[in-house]
NUSE-86838 format. One line per field, with one value per residue (C-alpha): chain; x, y, z. Coordinates in Angstrom, 3 decimals, padded with zeros to 6 digits, m for minus. Layout:
chaine [A	...];
c1 [X	...];
c2 [Y	...];
c3 [Z	...];
//
This chain:
chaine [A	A	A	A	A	A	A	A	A	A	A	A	A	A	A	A	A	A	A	A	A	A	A	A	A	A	A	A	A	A	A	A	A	A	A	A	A	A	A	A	A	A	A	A	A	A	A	A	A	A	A	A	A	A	A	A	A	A	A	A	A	A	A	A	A	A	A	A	A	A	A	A	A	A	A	A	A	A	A	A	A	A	A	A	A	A	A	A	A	A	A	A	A	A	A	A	A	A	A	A	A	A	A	A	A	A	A	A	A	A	A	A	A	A	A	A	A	A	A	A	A	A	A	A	A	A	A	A	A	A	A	A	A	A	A	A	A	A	A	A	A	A	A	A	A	A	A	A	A	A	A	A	A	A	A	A	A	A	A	A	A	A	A	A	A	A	A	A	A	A	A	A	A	A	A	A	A	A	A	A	A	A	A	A	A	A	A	A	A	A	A	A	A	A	A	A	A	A	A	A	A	A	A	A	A	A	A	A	A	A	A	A	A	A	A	A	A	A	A	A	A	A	A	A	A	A	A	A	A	A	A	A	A	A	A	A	A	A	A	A	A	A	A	A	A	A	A	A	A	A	A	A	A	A	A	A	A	A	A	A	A	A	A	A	A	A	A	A	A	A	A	A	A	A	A	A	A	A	A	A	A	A	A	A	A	A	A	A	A	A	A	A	A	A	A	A	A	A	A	A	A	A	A	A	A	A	A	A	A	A	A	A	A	A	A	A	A	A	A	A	A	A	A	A	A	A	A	A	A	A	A	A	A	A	A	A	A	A	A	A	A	A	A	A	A	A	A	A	A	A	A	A	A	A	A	A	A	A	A	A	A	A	A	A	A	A	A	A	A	A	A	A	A	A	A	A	A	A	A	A	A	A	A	A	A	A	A	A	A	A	A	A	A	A	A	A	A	A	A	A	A	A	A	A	A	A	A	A	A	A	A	A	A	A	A	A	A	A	A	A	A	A	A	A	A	A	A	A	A	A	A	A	A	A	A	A	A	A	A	A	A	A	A	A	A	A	A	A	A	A	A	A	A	A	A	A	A	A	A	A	A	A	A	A	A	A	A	A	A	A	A	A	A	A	A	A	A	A	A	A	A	A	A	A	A	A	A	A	A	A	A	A	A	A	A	A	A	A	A	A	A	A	A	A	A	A	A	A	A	A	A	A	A	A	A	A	A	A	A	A	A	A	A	A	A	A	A	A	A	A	A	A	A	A	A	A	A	A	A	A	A	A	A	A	A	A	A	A	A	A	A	A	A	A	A	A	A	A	A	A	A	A	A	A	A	A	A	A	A	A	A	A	A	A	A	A	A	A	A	A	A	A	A	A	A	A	A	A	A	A	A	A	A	A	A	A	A	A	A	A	A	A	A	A	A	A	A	A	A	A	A	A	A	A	A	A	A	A	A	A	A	A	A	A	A	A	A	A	A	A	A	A	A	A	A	A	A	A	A	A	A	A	A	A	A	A	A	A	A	A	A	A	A	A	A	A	A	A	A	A	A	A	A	A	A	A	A	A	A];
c1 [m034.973	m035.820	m032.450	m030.399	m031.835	m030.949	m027.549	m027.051	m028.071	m025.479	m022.582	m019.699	m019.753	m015.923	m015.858	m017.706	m016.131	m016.554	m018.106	m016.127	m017.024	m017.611	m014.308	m014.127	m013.673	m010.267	m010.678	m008.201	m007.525	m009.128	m007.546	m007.938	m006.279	m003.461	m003.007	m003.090	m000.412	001.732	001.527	002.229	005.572	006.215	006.287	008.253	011.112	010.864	011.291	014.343	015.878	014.769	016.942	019.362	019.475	017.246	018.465	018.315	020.034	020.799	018.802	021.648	023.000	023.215	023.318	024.598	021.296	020.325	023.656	023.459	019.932	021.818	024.619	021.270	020.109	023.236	023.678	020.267	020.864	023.832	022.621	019.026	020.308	021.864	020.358	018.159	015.185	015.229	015.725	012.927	010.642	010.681	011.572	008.896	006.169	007.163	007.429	003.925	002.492	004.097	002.800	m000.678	m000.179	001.396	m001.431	m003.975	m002.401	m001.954	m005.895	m006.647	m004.264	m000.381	000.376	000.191	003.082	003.634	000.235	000.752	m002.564	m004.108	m006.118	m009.136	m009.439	m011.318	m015.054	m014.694	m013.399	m016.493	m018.739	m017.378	m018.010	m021.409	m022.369	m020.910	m022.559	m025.715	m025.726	m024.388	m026.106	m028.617	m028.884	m028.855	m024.931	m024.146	m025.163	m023.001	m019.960	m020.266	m020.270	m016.975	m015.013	m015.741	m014.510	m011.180	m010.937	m012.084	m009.779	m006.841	m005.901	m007.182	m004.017	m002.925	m006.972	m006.199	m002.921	m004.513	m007.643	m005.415	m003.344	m006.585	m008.271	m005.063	m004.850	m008.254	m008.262	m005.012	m006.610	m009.779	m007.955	m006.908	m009.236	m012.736	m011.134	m009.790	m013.126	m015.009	m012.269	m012.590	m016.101	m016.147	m013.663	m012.831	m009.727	m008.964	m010.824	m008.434	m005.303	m005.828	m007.014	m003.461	m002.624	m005.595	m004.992	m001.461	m002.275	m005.266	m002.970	000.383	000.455	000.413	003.665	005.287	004.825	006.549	010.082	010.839	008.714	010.732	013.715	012.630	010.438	012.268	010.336	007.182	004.098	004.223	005.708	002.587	000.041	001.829	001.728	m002.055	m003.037	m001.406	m003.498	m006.828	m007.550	m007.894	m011.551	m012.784	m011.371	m013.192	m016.462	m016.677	m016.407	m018.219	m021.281	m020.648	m021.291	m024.193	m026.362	m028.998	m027.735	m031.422	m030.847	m027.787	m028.911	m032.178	m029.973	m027.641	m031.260	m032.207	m028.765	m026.296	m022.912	m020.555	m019.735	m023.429	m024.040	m021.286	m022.408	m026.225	m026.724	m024.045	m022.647	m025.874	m026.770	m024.151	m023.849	m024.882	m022.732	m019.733	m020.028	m019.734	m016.521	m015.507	m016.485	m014.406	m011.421	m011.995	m012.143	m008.788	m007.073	m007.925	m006.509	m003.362	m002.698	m002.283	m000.188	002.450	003.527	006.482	007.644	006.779	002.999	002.042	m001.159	m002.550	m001.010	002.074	000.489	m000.765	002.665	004.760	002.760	002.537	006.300	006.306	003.859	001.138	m001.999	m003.922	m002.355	m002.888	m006.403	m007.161	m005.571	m007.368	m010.507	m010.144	m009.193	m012.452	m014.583	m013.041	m013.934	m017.381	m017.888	m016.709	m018.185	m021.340	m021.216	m020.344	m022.886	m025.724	m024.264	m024.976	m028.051	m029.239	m030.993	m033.082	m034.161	m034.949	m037.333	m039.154	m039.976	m042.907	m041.619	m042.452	m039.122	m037.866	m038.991	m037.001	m033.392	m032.106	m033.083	m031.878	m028.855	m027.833	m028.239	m026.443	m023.483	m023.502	m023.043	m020.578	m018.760	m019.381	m017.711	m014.747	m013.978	m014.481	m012.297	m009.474	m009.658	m010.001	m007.882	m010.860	m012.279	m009.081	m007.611	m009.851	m010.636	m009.206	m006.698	m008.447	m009.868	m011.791	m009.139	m006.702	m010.253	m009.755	m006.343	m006.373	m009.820	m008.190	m004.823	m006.974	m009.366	m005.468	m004.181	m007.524	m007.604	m004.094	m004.470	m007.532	m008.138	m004.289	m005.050	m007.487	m005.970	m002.257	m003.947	m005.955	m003.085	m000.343	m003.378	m002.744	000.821	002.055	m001.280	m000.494	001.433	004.755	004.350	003.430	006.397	009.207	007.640	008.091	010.907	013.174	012.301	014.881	014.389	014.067	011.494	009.084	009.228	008.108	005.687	004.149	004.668	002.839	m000.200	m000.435	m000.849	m003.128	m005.315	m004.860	m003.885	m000.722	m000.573	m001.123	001.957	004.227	003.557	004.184	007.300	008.545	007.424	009.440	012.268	012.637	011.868	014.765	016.734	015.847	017.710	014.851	013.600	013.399	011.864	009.374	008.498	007.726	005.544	003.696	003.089	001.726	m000.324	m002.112	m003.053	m004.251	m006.603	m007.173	m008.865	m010.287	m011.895	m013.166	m015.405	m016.558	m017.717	m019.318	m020.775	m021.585	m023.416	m025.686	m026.300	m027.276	m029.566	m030.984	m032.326	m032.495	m028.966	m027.963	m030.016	m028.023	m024.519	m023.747	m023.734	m021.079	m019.316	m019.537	m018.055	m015.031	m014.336	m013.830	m011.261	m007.874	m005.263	m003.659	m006.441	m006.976	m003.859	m004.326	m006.871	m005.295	m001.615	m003.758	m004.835	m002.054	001.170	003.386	003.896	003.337	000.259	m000.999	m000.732	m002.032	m005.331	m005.567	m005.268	m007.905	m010.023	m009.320	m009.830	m012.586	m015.873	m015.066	m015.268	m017.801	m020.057	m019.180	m019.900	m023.231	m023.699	m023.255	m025.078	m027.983	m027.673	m028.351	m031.845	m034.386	m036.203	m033.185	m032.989	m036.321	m035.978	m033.468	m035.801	m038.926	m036.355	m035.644	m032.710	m031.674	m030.405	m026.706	m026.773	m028.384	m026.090	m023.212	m024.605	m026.519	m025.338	m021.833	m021.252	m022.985	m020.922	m018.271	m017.186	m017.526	m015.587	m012.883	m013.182	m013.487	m010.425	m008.541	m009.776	m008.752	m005.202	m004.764	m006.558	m004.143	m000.971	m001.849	m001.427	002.214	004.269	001.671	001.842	005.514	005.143	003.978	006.540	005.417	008.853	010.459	009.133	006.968	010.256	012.553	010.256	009.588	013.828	014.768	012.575	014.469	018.081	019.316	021.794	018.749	017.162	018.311	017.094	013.970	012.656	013.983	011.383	008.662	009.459	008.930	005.395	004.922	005.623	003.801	000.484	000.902	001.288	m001.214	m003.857	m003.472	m003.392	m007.187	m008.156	m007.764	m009.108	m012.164	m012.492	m012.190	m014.570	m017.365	m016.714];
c2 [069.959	070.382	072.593	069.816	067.107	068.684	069.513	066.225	065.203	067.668	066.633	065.206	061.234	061.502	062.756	060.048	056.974	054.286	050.987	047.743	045.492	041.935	039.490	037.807	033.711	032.573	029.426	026.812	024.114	021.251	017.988	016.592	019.897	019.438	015.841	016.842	019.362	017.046	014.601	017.019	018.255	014.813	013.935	016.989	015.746	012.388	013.512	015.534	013.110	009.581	006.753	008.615	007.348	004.307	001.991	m000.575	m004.071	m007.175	m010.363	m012.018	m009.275	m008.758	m005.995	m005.390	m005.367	m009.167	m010.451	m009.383	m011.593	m014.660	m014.320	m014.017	m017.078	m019.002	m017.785	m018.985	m022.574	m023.278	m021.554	m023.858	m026.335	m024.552	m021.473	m021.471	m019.616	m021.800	m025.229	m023.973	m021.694	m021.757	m025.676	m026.607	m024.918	m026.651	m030.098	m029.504	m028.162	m031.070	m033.977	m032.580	m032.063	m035.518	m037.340	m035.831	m037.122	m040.576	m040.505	m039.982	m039.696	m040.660	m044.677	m044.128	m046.730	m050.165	m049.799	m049.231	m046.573	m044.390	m045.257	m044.400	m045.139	m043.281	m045.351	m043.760	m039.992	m040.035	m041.241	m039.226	m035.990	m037.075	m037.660	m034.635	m032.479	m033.950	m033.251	m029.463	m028.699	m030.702	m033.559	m031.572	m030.514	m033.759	m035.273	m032.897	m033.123	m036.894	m036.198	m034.265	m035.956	m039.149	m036.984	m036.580	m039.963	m040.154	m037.751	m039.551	m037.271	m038.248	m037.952	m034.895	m033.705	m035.408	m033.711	m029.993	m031.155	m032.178	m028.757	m027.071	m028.640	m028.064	m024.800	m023.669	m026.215	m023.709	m020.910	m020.530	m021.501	m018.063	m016.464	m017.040	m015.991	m012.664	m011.673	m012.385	m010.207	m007.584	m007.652	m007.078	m004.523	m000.977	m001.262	m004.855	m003.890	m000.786	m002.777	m005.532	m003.345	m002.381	m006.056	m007.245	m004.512	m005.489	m009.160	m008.694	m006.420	m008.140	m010.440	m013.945	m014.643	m012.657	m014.673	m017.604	m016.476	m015.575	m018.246	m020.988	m019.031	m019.787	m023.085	m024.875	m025.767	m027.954	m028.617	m026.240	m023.734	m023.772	m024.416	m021.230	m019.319	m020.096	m019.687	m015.773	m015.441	m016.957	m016.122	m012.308	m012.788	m015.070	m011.836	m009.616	m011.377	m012.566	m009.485	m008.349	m010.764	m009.633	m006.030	m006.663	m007.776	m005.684	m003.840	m004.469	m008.334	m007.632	m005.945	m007.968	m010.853	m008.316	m007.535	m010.902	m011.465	m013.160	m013.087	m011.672	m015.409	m016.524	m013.679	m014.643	m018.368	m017.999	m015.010	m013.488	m016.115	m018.198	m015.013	m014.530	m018.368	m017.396	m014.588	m016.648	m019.507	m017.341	m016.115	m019.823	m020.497	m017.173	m018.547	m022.049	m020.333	m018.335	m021.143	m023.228	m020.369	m020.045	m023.867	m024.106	m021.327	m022.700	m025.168	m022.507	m024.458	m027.886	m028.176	m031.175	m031.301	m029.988	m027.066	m028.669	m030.134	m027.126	m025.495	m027.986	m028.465	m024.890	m024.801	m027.241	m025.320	m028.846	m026.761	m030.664	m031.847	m028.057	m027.924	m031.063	m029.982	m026.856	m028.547	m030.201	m027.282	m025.914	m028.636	m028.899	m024.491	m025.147	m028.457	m026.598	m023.272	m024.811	m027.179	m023.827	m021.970	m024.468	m025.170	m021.179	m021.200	m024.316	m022.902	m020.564	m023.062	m025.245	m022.324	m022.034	m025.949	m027.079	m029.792	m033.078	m033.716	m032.653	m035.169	m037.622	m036.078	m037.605	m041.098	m040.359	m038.768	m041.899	m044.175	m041.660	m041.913	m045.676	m046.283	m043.793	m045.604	m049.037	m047.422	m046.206	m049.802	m051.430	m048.833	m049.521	m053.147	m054.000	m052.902	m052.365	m049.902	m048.149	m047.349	m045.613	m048.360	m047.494	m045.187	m041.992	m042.136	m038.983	m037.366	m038.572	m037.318	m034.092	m033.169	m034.568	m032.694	m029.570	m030.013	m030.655	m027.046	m025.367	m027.059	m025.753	m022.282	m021.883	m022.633	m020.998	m018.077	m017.043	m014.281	m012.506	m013.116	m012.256	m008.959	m007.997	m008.768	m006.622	m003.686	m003.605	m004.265	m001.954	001.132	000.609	m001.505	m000.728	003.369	003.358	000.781	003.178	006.208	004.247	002.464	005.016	008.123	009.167	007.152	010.858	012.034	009.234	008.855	013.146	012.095	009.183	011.363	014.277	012.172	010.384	013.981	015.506	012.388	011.437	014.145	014.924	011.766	010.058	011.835	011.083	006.966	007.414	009.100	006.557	003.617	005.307	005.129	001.962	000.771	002.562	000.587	m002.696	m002.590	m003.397	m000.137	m000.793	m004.319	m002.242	m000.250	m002.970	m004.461	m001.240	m000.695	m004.038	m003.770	m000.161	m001.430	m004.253	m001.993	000.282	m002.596	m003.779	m000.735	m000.458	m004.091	m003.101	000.263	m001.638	m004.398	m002.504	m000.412	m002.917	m005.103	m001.868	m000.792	m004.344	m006.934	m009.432	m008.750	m008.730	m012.270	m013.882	m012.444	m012.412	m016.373	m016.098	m013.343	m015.286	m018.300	m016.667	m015.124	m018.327	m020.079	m020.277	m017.486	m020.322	m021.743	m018.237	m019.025	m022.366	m020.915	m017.976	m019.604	m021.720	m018.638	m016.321	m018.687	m018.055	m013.774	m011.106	m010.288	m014.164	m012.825	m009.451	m010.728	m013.373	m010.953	m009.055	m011.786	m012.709	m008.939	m007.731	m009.804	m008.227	m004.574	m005.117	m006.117	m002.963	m000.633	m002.113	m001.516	001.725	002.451	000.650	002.521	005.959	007.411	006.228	009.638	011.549	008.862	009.557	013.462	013.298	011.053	013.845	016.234	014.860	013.007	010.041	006.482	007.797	011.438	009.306	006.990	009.423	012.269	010.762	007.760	007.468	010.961	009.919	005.937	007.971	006.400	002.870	003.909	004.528	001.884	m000.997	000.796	000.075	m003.384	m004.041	m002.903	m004.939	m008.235	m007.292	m007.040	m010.475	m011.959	m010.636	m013.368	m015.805	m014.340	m014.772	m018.769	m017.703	m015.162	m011.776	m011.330	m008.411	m008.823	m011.887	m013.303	m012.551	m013.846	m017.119	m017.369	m016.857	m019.822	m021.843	m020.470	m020.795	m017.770	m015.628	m015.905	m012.342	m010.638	m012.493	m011.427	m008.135	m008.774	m009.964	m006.872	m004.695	m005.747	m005.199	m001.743	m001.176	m002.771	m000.347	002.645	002.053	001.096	004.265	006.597	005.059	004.359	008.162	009.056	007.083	008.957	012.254	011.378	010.532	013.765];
c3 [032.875	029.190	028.928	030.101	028.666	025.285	026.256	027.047	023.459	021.945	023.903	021.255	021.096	020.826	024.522	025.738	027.711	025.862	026.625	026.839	024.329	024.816	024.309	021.383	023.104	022.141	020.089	020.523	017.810	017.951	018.870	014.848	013.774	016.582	014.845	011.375	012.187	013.989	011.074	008.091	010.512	010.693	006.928	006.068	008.479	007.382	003.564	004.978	007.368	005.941	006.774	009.449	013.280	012.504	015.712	013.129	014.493	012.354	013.138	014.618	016.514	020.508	022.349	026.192	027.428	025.480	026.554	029.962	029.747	029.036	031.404	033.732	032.266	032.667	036.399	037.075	035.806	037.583	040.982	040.653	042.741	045.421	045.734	048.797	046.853	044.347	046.264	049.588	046.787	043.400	042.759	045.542	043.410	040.126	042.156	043.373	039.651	037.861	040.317	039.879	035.990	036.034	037.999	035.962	032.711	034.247	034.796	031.199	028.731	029.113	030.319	033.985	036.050	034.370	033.142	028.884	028.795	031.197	034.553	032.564	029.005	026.481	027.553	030.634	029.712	027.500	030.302	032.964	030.566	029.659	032.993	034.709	031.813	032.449	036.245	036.047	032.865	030.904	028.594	025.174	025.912	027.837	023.946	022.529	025.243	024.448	020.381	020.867	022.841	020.867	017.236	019.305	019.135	015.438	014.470	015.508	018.454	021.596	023.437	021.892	022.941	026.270	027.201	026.491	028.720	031.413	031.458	031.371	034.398	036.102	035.547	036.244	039.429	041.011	039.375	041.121	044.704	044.278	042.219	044.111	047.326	046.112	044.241	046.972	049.093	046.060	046.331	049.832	050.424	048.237	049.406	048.170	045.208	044.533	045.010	042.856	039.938	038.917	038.827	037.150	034.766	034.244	033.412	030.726	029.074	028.815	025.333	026.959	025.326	027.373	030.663	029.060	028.770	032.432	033.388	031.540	033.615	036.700	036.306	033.284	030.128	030.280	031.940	035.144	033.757	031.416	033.944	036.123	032.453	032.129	035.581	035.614	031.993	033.260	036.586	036.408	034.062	037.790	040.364	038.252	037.093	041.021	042.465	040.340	041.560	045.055	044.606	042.451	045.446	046.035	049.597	050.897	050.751	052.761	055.389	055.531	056.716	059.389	061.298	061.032	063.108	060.550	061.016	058.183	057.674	057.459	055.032	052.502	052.754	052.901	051.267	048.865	047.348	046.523	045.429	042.934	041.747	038.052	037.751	039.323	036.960	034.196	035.559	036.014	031.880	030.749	033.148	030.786	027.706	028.722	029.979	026.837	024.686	026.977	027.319	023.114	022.608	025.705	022.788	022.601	025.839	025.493	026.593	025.521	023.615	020.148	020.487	019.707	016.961	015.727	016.468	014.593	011.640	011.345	010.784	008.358	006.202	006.821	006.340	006.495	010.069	011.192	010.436	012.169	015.103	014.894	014.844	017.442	019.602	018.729	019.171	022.853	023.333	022.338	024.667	027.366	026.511	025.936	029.549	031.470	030.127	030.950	034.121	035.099	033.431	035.164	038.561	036.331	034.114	036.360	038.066	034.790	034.482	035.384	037.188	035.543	035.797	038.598	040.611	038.521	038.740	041.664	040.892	037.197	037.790	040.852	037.583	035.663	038.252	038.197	034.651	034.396	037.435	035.418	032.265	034.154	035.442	031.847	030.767	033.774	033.160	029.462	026.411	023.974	026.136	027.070	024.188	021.428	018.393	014.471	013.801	013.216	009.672	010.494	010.844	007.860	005.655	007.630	006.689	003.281	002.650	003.815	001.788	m000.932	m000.721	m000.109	m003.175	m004.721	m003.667	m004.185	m007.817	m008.493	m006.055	m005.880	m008.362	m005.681	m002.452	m004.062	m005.690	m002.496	m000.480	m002.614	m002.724	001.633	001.482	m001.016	m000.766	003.206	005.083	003.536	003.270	006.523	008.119	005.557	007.486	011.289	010.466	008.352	010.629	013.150	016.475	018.151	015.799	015.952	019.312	019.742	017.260	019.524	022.473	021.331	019.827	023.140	024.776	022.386	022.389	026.184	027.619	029.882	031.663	028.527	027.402	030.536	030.086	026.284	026.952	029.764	027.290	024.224	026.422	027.906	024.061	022.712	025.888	024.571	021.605	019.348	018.404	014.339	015.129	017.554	014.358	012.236	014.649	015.625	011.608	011.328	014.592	013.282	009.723	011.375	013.830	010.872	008.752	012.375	012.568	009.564	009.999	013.137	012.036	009.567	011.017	014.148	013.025	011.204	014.057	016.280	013.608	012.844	015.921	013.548	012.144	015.575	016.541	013.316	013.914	017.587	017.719	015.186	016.877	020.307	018.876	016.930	020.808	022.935	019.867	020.818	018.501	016.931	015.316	013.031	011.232	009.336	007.240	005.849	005.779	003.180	001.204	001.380	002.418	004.992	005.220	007.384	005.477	006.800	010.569	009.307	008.409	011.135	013.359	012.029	011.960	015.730	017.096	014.683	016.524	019.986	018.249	016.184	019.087	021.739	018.348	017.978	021.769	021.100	018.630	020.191	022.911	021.096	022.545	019.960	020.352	019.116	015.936	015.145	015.571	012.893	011.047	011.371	010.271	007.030	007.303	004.926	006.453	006.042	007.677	010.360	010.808	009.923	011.897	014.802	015.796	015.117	016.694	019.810	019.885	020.249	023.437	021.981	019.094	021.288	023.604	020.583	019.219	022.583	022.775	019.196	019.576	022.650	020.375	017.582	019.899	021.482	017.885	017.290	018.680	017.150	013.636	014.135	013.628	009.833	009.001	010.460	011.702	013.820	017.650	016.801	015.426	018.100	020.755	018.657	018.400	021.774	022.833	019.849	019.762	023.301	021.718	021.115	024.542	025.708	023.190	022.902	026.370	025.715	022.374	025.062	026.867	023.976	022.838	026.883	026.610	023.004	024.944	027.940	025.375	023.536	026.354	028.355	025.526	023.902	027.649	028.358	025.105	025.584	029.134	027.677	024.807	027.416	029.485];
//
């Protein structure tokens, strides 16, 4: 045994069989490697091939496809009357819109009949509001529903404020006919649930803009074509939210009520729905808020209302009569932000009282109701409570205070916001447009392609592919270009404030307590309204809508970062903290790393914020797709080719959504 052992030992290594070693993993680059490649191939091309196969196309110019628009647009108008889908269908629906738009505005703001003013005059709006306030919410916001609709009046525009408040109650009366029903069917049903997704999806994402041009096609220019607009814009925040509600029942209270012997019926009525009330409501207030914002911006096809104002004095460069306007919008968001919210909140607040008062509400709010019936008849009857005394001082001190500041700034702050807006421009903006706009069509659109598959994956790739396509269809490729260059700083410099900001408010609960109020109320004002201040600071340029757009997207990013980062386990912050770690390898190492969902996701949603302003920066000079949209609803010439502009931003929304939506996915698995 000894013998062999030994021999064993001597035996040659070399005849041996050798033992497979382990594999060596084959590393793959990663996906910021893949990108940096793709970018440095991209620059070297464009050095080589700059300015060759641009698609470029002159401001006037047509092609097939925007020509064969308006010979669609001329068949429609002469078929309206005598096509059967348009007499039996399509003109039924704008005959019922416009009666109800009509008889609202008859109630309260245009001369209703032989009458000279409205059924109710202005004593009776502001009663009505007060009162109704009161009742659903409490009397804190029926003081300050009272104090704002009386400033409309001060301010010289209660019509104007009138008009838009008319649209809007229209438009969120035919919006929740449909919308309630179908979250409640959405909350009920998966399957419901998985077919309206697409279409919900569809909606949110779609720059409101873009409804208005086929819209006008079909239902002419004016008021129901603007209440239809609004209604497709604001309804889809109600499906969801409601749903929503349904589903968040706790099953146990549901099937409580089935062995107690309820009917499905009796369960929705007595169970699910009171159930849900709080959540609902709060659908109702974001269906408000939307149908306020949408409501302005259909000035483009003759809504009445301040949004005309604000449209028209924007194109005459009246920063004072813009401003005013503005204001006013505002003041109207925050009333009826502010009446919503307390009517949702009122049921749990009412819980927590201890009841001194409760006793009191019925007999208080029946003498609520009278007076508020007594100042609807004094308005009806006499002039001095119909029509709204003086001729809105407030607001002449408005405008000329706010031509005033632009005169001011203009002289003495022109040297900042002219240098910090030719350090974007020139250090961004226009390297990056020469690099979108002068690259062959073919190579940017591999480029976009191949990012949307690296960052997205596959599918990601496909729908980038299929949008880059239909783009290159329209006509408007180089104007596509512009916009997308615009629309990326714009999400850069986004990104940037939210990072910033975010992060702040998730470290700091009391940063958060002062901020978020801010942030909250920059969400529920109207896109218009962002652009009288900085048309005042920077004039009328692309850089104007730039910023504004910045402005209007950066609170709703800022505030899913600092979810984020609030969200990161406080046991791994203060590991890093035992370890050693200083406030910025925290923040830089930690939490940012681990937000990296958010990140994504406030990326997607600032895009889509940015892309909604593109049409509206077109009022201030942004040009390229926010111009051709804005002409085509001007220059009856132009119409083709602004819906095949409408189009475009459609497809640039779509792009962009999938790709960060399946970027954010992949970042979270």
């Amino acid at each position: 045994m000894t013998v062999a052992v030994e021999e064993s030992e001597k035996t040659d290594p070399a005849d041996a069989v050798p033992t497979a070693a382990p594999a060596e993993p084959v590393r793959r680059p990663g996906r910021a490697l893949t990108v940096a490649a793709i970018l440095l191939v991209w620059l070297v091309l464009f050095a080589v091939l700059r300015g060759k196969q641009t698609l470029s196309l002159a401001a006037a110019d047509l092609t097939d496809l925007h020509r064969w628009l308006n010979d669609i647009r001329d068949s429609v108008g002469a078929d309206r009357n005598s096509n059967p889908l348009f007499l039996y269908f399509f003109n039924e629906i704008r005959l019922v819109i416009d009666n109800l738009v009509t008889f609202v505005q008859d109630l309260i703001s245009q001369p209703s009949g032989d009458r000279p003013l409205p059924q109710i005059g202005w004593l009776g709006v502001v009663g009505l509001t007060g009162y109704v306030s009161w009742a659903v919410g409490n009397w804190r916001v029926a003081l300050l529903a009272v104090a704002g609709f009386t400033f409309f009046g001060l301010q010289g525009l209660w019509q104007e404020s009138m008009d838009t408040l008319a649209l809007v109650l229209c438009a969120v009366f035919v919006a929740l006919l449909f919308a309630i029903p179908l979250g409640v069917l959405a909350g009920l049903s998966d399957r419901c649930n998985r077919i309206l997704t697409p279409f919900l999806d569809l909606m949110q994402t779609m720059p409101t803009f873009v409804y208005l041009a086929p819209l006008t096609l079909i239902f002419l220019i004016g008021g129901a074509s603007a209440t239809i607009a609004t209604v497709i814009y604001a309804a889809p925040p109600a499906i969801r939210i409601t749903a929503h509600a349904i589903r968040s029942v706790p099953e146990t209270t549901v099937e409580a009520a089935d062995s107690l012997g309820a009917t499905r019926r009796q369960s929705l009525t007595k169970v699910l729905l009171p159930m849900s009330r709080r959540t609902v409501v709060m659908g109702v207030n974001q269906t408000i808020m939307a149908a306020l914002a949408m409501v302005t911006i259909a000035a483009l096809i003759d809504a009445p209302g301040l949004g005309k104002t604000v449209m028209q004095a924007l194109q005459s460069l009246d920063v004072g009569t813009a401003f005013n306007a503005g204001l006013a919008i505002v003041v109207m968001a925050i009333v009826l932000d502010r009446v919503t919210t307390a009517a949702s909140a009122r049921a749990e607040a009412a819980r927590r009282s201890d009841g001194r008062f409760t006793r009191w509400r019925r007999p208080l709010l029946a003498a609520g109701a009278v007076a508020a019936v007594v100042l609807v008849y004094l308005s009806h009857t006499y002039v001095w409570a119909a029509e709204f005394p003086g001729e809105g001082g407030a607001g002449r001190t408005v405008a000329t205070t706010a031509d005033d500041v632009t005169t001011w700034a203009q002289d003495h702050l022109s040297g900042l916001t002219n240098g910090f807006r030719d350090v974007i421009t020139d250090g961004l903006l226009n390297p990056f447009q020469s690099l979108l706009t002068d690259s062959p069509w073919w190579l940017v659109a591999a480029v976009l392609i191949a990012l949307g598959a690296v960052l997205g994956g596959w599918r990601a790739g496909v729908t980038t592919a299929v949008c880059a396509g239909l783009l290159i269809g329209t006509g408007l490729w180089s104007d596509a270009m512009t916009t997308l260059a615009s629309t990326l700083v714009a999400t850069v410099l986004v990104m940037l404030l939210g990072v910033v900001f975010g992060v702040w408010m998730g470290r700091s609960a009391l940063v958060d307590r002062v901020l978020r109020p801010s942030l909250d109320a920059a969400q529920v004002m109207p896109p218009f309204v962002y652009l009288v201040p900085f048309l005042a600071l920077f004039g009328a340029t692309r850089f104007t809508a730039i910023v504004a757009a910045v402005v209007y997207a950066a609170p709703v990013a800022i505030k899913i970062i600092a979810d984020g980062v609030r969200a990161v386990p406080g046991t791994t912050v203060e590991a890093a903290t035992s370890a050693g770690c200083t406030t910025w390898q925290i923040i830089t190492k930690v939490q940012l790393p681990m937000s990296r969902s958010a990140l994504t996701l406030a990326t997607n949603q600032g895009l889509i914020y940015v892309l909604s302003m593109v049409v509206v920066g077109g009022l201030v000079g942004a040009g390229a797709l926010g111009y051709d949209v804005v002409a085509g609803f001007s220059q009856g010439q132009l119409y083709g080719k602004g819906l095949a502009a409408g189009l475009a931003i459609v497809l640039l929304g779509v792009m962009f959504d999938r790709i960060t939506q399946a970027a954010a996915r992949r970042t979270s698995a």
